[in-house]
Each structure stands twice: as C-alpha cells, then as structure tokens.
C-alpha positions as CSV (number, residue, x, y, z in Angstrom):
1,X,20.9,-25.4,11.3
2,X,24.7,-25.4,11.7
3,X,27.4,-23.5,12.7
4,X,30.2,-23.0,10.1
5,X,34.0,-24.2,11.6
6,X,37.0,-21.8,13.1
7,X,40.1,-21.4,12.4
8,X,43.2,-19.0,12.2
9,X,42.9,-16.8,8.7
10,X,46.0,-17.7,6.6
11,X,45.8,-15.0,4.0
12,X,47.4,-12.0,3.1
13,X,46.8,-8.4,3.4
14,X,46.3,-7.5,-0.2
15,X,43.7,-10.3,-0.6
16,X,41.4,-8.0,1.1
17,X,41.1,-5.3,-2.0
18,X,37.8,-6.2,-3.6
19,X,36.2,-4.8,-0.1
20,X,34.4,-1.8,-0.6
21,X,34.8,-1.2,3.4
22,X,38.4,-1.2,3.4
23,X,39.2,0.8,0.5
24,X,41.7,3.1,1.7
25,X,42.9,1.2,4.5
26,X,46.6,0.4,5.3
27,X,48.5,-2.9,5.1
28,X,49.1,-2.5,9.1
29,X,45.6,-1.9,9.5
30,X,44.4,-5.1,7.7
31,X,46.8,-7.1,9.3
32,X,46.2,-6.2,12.7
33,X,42.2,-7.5,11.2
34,X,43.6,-10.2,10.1
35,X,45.5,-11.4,13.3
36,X,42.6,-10.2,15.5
37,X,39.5,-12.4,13.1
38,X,38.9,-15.8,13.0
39,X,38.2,-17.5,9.5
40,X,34.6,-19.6,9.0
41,X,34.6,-22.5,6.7
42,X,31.1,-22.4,5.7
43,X,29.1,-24.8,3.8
44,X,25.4,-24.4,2.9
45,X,23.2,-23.9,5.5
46,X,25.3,-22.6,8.0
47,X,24.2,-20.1,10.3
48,X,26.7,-17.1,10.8
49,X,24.1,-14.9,12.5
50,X,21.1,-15.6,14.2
51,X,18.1,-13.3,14.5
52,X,18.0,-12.2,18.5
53,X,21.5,-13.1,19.0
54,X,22.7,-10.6,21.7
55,X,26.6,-10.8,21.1
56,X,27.3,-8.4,17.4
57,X,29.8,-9.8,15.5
58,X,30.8,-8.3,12.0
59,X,31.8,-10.7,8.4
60,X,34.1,-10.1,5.3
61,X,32.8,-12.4,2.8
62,X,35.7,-14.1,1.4
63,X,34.1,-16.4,-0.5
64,X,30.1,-17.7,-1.4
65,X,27.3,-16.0,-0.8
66,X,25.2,-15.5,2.2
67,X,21.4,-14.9,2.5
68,X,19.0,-12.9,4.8
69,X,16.0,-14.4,6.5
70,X,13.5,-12.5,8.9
71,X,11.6,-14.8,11.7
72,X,12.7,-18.1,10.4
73,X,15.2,-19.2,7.7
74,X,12.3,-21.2,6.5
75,X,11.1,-17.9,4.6
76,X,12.0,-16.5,1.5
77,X,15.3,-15.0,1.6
78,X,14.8,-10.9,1.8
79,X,18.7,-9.7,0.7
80,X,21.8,-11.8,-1.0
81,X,25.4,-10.8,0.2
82,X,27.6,-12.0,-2.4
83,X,31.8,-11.9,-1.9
84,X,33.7,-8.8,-1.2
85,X,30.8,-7.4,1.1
86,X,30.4,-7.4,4.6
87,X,27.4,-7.9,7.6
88,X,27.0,-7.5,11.2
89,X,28.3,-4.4,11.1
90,X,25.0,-2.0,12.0
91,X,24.2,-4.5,14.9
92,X,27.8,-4.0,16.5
93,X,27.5,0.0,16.1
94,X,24.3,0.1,18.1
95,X,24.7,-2.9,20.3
96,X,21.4,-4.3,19.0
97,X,20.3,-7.6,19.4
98,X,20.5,-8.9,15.8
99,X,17.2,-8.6,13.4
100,X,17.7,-11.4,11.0
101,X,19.3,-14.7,10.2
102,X,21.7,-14.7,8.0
103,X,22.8,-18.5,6.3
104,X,25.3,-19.5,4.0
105,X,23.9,-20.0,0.6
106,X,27.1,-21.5,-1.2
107,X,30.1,-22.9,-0.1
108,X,32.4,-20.2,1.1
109,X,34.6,-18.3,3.5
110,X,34.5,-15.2,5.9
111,X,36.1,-13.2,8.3
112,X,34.3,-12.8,11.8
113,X,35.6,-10.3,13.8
114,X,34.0,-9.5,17.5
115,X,33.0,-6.3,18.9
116,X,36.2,-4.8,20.6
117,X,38.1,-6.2,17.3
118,X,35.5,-3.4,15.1
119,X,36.3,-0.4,17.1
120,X,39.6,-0.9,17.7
121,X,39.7,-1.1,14.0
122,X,37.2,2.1,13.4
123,X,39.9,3.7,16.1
124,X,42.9,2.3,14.1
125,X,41.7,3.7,10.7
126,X,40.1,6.8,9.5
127,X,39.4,5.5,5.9
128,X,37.5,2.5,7.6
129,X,35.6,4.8,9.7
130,X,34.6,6.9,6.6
131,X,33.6,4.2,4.7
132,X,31.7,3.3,7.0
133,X,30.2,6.2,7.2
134,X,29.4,5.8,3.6
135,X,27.8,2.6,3.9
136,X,25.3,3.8,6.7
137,X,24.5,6.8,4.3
138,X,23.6,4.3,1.6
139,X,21.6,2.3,3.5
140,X,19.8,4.9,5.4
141,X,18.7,6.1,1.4
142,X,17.9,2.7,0.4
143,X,15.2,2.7,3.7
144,X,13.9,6.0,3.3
145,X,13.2,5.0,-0.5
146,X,12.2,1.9,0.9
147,X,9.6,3.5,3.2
148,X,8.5,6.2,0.3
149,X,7.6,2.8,-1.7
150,X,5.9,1.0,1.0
151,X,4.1,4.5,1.6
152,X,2.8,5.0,-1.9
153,X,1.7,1.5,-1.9
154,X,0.1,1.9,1.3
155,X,-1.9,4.8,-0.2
156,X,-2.5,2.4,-3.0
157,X,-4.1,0.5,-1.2
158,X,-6.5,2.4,0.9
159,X,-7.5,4.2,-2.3
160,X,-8.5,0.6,-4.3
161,X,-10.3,-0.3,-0.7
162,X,-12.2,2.9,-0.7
163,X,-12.7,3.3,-4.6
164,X,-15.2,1.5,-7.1
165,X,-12.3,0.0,-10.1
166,X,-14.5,0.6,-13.3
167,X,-16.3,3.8,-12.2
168,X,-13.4,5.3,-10.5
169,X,-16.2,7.0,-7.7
170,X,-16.7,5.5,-4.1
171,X,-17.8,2.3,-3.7
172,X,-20.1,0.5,-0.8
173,X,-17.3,0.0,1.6
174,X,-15.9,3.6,1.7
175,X,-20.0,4.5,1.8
176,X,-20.8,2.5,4.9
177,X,-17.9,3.7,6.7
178,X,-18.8,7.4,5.7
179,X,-22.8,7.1,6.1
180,X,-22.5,5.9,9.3
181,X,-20.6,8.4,10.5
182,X,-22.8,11.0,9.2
183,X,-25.8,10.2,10.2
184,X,-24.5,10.2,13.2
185,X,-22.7,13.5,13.2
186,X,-25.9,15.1,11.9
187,X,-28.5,13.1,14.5
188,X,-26.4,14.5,17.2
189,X,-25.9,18.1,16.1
190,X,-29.4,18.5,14.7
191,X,-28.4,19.5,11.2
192,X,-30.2,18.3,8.0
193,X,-28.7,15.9,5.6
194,X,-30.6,14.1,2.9
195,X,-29.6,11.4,0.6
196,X,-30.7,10.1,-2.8
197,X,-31.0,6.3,-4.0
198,X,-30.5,5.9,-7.6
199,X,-31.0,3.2,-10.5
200,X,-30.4,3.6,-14.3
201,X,-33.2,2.5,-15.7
202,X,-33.5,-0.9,-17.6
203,X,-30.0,-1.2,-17.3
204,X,-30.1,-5.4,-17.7
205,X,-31.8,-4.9,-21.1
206,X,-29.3,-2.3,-22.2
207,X,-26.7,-4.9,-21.0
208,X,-28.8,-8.4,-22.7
209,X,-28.8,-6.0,-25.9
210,X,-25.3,-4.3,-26.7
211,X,-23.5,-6.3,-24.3
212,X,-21.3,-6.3,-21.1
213,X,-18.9,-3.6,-22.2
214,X,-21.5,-1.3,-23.3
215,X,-23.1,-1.4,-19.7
216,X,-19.6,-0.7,-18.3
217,X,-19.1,2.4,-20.2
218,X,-22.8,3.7,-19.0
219,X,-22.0,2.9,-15.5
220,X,-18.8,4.9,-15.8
221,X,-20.6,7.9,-17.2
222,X,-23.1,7.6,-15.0
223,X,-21.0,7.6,-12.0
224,X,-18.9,11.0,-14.2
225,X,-22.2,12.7,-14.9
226,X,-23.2,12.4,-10.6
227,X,-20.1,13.7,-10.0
228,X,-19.4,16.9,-12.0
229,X,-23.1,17.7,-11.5
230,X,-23.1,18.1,-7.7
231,X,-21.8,20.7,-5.4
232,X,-18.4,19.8,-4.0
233,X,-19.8,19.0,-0.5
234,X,-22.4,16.6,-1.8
235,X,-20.7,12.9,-2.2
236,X,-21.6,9.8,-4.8
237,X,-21.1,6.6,-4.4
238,X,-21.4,3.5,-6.0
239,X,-24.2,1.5,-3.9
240,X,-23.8,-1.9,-6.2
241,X,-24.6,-3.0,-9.7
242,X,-26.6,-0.5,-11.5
243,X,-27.0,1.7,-7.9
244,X,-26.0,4.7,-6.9
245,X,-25.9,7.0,-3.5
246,X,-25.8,10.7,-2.8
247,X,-25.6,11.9,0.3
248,X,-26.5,15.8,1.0
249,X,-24.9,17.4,4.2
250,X,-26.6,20.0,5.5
251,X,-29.2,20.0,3.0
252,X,-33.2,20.3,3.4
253,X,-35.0,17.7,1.3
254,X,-35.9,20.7,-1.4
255,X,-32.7,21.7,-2.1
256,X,-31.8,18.0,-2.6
257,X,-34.4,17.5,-4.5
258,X,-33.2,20.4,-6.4
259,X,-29.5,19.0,-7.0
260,X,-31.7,15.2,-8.3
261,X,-33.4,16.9,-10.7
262,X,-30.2,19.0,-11.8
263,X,-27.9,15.6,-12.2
264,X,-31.3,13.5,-13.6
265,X,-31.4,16.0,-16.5
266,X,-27.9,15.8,-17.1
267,X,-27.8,12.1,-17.5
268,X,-30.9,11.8,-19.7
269,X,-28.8,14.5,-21.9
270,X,-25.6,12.8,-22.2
271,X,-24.4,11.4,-24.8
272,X,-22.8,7.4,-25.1
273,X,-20.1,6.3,-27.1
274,X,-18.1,3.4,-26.9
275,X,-14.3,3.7,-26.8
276,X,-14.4,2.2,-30.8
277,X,-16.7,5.4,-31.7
278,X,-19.9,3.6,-31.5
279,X,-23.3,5.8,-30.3
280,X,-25.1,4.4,-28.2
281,X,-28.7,5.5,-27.2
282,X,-29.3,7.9,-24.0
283,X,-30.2,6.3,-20.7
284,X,-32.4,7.7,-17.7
285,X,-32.2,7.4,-13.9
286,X,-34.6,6.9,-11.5
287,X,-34.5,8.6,-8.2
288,X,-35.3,8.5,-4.4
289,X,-34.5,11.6,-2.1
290,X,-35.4,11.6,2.1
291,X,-34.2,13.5,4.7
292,X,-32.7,11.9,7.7
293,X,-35.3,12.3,10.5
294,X,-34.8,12.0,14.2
295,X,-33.6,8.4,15.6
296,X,-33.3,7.2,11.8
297,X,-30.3,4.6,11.9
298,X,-28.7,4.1,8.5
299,X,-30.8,1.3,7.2
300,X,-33.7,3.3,7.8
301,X,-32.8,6.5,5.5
302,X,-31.8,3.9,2.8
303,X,-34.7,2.0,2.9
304,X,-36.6,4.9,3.2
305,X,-34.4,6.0,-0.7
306,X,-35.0,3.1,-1.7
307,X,-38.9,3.1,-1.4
308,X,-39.5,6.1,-3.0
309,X,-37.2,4.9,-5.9
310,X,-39.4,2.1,-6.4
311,X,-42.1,4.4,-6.4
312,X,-40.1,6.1,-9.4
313,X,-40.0,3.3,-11.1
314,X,-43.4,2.7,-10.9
315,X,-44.6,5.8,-11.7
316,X,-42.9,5.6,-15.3
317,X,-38.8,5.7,-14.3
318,X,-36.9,9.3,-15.1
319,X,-38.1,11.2,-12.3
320,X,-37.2,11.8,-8.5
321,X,-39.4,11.2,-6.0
322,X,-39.4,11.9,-2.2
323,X,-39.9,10.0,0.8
C-alpha cells in the first residue's frame, strides 16, 4: 500500500460546484478551504484512509474514484466514492478512530483537509453546516434501512433453520431443540405431556409408483392435515422422510390418544391431487402415542413412539397404538 503525494491545491473556487456539501457555500468560504487543504495526487492503490487511524481527516474527490474496504483492502470493496463526493467527514465529527480503509481505485485527485481546518469551516459557514446536516440524515436512513434488511433477513434465516422447506411445518432441528426443553419443563414440574410418532404408510411404494413429486405433495398434506387437526397447544413436526412428531403438553395419554385418532381419520379422508389436477388415491398413517414417564430422557419417549408404531404397523397400519 501507498500513500498518494502532497501538494499546494492550485485551483479555483468555482471548481468546487459539483459538491453536494458545499452547495450554498461562499467564494470566501471555499477559498479559505482551499488555502487551508492540501491536494493528493493519487494513483491506484493509494491509501488515503486507513482503518484504526486515530488522526480524522476529511476528502473532496476531485477527480477518480475511491473504494471502501473493512478489515483488509484485500476484501471486496463494500462502497464506491466516485468525484464530487466527499469522506472522512463522520470520523472527524465524533473523533473516532477510523472504521475502514479507503484506496484509490483510479487515477485521481482530492482535497484533504485536517480536523481544525473542518470546524473552522462548519464555524465559517452555515450552508456547510446544514448540508452536513443533511448528509448525516441520509446516512442515518440508509443504516436504519440497512438494519431493517439485515433484520428481516435475520428472521429469514432462523425461520428456514427452524422450518421443514417442502412441508412448510417444523423440522428435526427446531424439534430437538423444543423436545428437549420440554421434557424437561414437564419432568420437573410433574405435568403430563405425551407425544405421537407417525409414518404414512407404504409411502416408498406410493413414491416407486407415481413418482417423486406425487410423494412430495402427500408429505405436504400430510404435514397440512396434522396441523389444522390439532389443538393450537399441540405442536407437529417433521421427524424425517415419511415421519412425523406430535408432541401433547399437558395431556394424559387418553386425551392424546384422542387427538391421534381425530387427525388419523382426517388423513385417511383426505383427498390428493396433484397441482396438474391429477387424483391421486387416499393414504393412511400409522401411529405411536406414550406419555412421558418419570426420569424418561428424550430418546426414551421416542423410542418408546416409535415401538408402539411398529406395533401399528404390524398389526395392519391405519391405527394408533400406545406404549
């Protein structure tokens, strides 16, 4: 990295109109700016400001166009400053040690003026003070939409984590964060809770015999059919594959056996269609409901589902059974 060359500006006041930040200001004012800045000769590469640099300084772009780098100007640049705008400025109002390199990307010119040189100017000026002004106000709206962005994409985020993408219900991550924390909410408080295992049932020869798509749209109304069948306290998720889980707080293995029978019905009733119009035929879901018993851990209760769905399954598939 280099640093771009110094030397006495030799240019007139009215060259100065293309800046947004001294719109307004007097010829006196921009000459005393001009008499108090030196001029950079900068090439590409240069380094007007480096990030942590303690002494502020604020640019005019004259000519070129400068880039913004955070941590190393080895990263991709973040902002372009093209001619007629100006930098430094935010560091020098708040004393700040400054946040971000910023490196001439063409060949180019600019105005540096130091510290004292600013606020005698702010003092000197009440148009420069306002714009300013105006400037901060623009950037300070360009942040908060910043942050609203970087917000919503946050949530986003945490939402695609904690959601299954075809089925559009919770998938295993958001369910062995949750169950966890349930069991052991109920364990100590002494409340019931139950929880169901569930498997569609011969789901790989539905899939070997219309096809990939076809068992995509059974999973997804499935996983529609759980949901609008089950109290809003009771939660589904999507265990894996063809799999399903519903947990029951604060319900007694009868009334969850209840709610099983209520949903298995509902499935076994619904109708299929592919998005082209094309029926498909019914499926049915097998099902294993247990209460959480004292000391259980969380591999215990779903293993314990998980038997008596086998059982189920055994027994001839479209039932619930309890262990």
């Amino acid at each position: 990295m280099t640093s771009p060359q110094k030397s006495k500006p030799q240019i007139a006041p009215e060259s100065l109109d293309d800046f947004p930040m001294l719109a307004g200001v007097g010829l006196s004012a921009r000459r005393e700016l001009i008499a108090a800045a030196s001029e950079r000769t900068l090439t590409p590469g240069d380094v007007l400001i480096t990030q942590g640099d303690a002494q502020p300084r604020m640019f005019f772009l004259l000519e070129g166009e400068l880039r913004v780098h955070l941590d190393t100007v080895d990263n991709e640049p973040v902002a372009m400053i093209a001619s007629g705008e100006t930098v430094g400025e935010l560091g020098v109002l708040d004393g700040s040690v400054a946040s971000a390199f910023v490196v001439a990307h063409t060949a180019g010119r600019a105005l540096e003026i130091t510290e004292d040189d600013f606020w005698q100017l702010t003092n000197a000026s009440h148009a420069f003070a306002l714009n300013l002004l105006l400037k901060l106000a623009s950037r300070l709206r360009a942040n908060n939409a910043t942050v609203s962005q970087n917000v919503q994409k946050r949530r986003q985020y945490e939402r695609a984590a904690m959601f299954d993408g075809l089925t559009g219900i919770h998938n295993r991550r958001w369910l062995d964060e949750t169950l966890h924390r349930m069991v052991r909410r109920h364990a100590e408080g002494g409340d019931p809770m139950s929880l169901s295992l569930i498997d569609i049932d011969h789901f790989k020869g539905f899939n070997d015999r219309y096809g990939h798509a076809a068992g995509d749209q059974v999973l997804t109304v499935v996983a529609s059919v759980l949901s609008a069948n089950l109290r809003p306290t009771d939660l589904v998720a999507r265990f894996g594959g063809e799999e399903f889980v519903i947990i029951f707080p604060d319900t007694k293995i009868a009334d969850a056996v209840a709610a099983a029978e209520r949903v298995r019905e509902a499935v076994s009733r619904e109708a299929l269609r592919m998005g082209d119009g094309t029926d498909l035929p019914s499926v049915t879901i097998s099902m294993g409901v247990t209460e959480l018993r004292a000391d259980q851990t969380v591999p215990d209760i779903l293993k314990t589902a998980d038997a008596a769905m086998y059982r189920a399954k055994q027994a001839g598939r479209n039932r619930v059974v309890t262990g």
